[in-house]
C-alpha positions as CSV (number, residue, x, y, z in Angstrom):
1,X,27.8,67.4,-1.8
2,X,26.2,65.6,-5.2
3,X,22.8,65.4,-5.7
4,X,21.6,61.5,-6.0
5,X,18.9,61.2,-8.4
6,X,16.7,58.7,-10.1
7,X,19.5,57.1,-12.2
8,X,22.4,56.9,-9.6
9,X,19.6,55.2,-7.1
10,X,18.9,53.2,-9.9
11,X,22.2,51.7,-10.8
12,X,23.2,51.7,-6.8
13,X,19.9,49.6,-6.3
14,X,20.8,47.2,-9.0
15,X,24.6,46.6,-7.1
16,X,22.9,45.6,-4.2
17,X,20.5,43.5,-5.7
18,X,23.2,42.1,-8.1
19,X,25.5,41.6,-4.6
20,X,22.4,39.5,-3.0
21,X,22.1,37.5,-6.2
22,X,25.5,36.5,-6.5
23,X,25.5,35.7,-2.7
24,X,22.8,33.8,-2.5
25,X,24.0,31.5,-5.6
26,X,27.3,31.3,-3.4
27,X,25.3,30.1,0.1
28,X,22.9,27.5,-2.4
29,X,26.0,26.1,-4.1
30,X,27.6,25.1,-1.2
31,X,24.6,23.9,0.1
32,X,23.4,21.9,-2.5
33,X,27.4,20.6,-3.4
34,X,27.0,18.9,0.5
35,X,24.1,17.1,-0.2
36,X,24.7,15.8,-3.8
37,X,23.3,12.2,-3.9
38,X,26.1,10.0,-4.2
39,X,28.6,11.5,-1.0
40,X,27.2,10.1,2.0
41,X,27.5,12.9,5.1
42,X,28.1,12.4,8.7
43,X,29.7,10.0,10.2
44,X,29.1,6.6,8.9
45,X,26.5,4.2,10.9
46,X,26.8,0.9,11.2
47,X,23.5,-1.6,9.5
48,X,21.6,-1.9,12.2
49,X,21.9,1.8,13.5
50,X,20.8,3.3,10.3
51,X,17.8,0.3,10.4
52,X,17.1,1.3,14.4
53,X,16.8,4.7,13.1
54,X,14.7,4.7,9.8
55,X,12.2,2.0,11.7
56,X,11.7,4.5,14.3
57,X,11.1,7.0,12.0
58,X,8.7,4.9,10.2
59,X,7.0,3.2,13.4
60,X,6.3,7.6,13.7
61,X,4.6,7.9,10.5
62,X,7.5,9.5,8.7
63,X,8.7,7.3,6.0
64,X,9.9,10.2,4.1
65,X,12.3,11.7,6.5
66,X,13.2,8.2,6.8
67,X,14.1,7.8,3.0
68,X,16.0,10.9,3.5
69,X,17.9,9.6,6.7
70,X,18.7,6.2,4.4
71,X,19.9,9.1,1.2
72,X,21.9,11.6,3.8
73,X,23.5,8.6,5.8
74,X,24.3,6.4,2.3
75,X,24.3,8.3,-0.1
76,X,21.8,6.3,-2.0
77,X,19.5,7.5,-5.1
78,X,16.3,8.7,-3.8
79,X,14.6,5.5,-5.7
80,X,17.5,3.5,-3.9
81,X,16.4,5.2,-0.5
82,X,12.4,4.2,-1.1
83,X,13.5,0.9,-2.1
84,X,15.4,0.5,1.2
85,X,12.5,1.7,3.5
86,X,10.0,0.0,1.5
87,X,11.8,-3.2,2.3
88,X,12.0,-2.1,6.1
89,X,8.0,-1.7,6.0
90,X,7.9,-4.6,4.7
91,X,9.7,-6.6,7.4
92,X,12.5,-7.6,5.1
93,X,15.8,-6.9,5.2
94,X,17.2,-4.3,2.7
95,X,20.6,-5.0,0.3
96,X,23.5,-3.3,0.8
97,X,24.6,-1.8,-1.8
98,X,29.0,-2.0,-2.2
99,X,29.1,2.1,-2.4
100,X,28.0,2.0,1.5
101,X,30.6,3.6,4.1
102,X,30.4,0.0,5.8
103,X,33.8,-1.8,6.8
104,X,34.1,-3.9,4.1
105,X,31.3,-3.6,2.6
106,X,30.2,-6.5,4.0
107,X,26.3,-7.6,2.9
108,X,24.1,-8.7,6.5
109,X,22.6,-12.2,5.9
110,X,19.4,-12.1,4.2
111,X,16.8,-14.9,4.8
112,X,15.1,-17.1,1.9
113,X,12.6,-14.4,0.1
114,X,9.9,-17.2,0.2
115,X,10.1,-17.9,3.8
116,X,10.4,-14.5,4.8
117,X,6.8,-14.0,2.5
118,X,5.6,-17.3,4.4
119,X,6.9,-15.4,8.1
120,X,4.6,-12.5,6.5
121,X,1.5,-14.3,5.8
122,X,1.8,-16.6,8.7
123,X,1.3,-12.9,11.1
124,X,-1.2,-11.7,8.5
125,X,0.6,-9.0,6.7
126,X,0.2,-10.4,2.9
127,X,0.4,-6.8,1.9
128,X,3.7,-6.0,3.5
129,X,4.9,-9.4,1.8
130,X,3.4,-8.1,-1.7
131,X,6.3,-4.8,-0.9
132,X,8.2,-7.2,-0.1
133,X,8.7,-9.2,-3.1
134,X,8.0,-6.4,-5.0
135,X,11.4,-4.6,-3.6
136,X,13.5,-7.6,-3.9
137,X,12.7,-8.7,-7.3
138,X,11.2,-5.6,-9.0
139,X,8.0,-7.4,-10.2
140,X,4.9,-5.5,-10.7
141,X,2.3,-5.6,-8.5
142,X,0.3,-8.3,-10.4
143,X,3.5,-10.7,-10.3
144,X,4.4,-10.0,-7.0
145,X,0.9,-10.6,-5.9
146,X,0.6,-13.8,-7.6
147,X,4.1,-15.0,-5.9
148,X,2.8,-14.7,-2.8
149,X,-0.4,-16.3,-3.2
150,X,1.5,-19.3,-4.0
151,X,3.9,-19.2,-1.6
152,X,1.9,-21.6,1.0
């Protein structure tokens, strides 16, 4: 039987870490190809499922995991996906984008922007209508505070 020494354990120690590496890469490719922004996963929802779900989330305190729902379930941009939830805190109604996995594609109704900002004020929530117009028009915050002011 062959002796092992410090250079055979050497080179056998590099193999295994060398096996690891390339597995690892293998297990994290796969992974990450799954959840590339762009390719929606699971089954598609329908509007107001995916709403139902990301205002739970939110009504919890997690708008993050539900900006990831909005990503996994659309396969939105992550800006896309804040946009959407910021528009849900807001009390709006988000856009649907044509790339969702709707039938048709077909947009929901959306109210009038300034009555929707009025609806807001009305129940005290000029913040959430400042988000609001903010996420539907992509003013500042300046500009989108000065629309609502004079909204009446």
């Amino acid at each position: 039987m062959p002796n092992i020494g410090p250079v055979e354990l050497f080179i056998i120690g590099v193999a295994i870490l060398v096996t690891l590496l390339v597995v690892t890469v293998a297990v994290l490719g796969v992974r990450g190809a799954m959840n590339l922004p762009g390719r929606p996963s699971g089954r598609p929802v329908s509007p107001a499922d995916l709403d139902a779900r990301a205002r739970m989330l939110i009504a919890r305190g997690r708008p993050v995991h539900a900006i990831r729902l909005v990503r996994r379930q659309t396969g939105l941009s992550v800006t896309e996906s804040k946009r959407y939830v910021d528009d849900l805190i807001a009390g709006g109604v988000p856009p649907w984008p044509g790339n969702l996995p709707l039938p048709g594609n077909a947009a929901p109704p959306r109210g009038d922007l300034a009555g929707r900002v009025r609806e807001l004020k009305a129940a005290g929530r000029a913040e959430q209508a400042v988000l609001l117009v903010r996420g539907e028009t992509g003013m500042d915050e300046d500009e989108a505070r000065r629309f609502v002011e004079a909204i009446g």
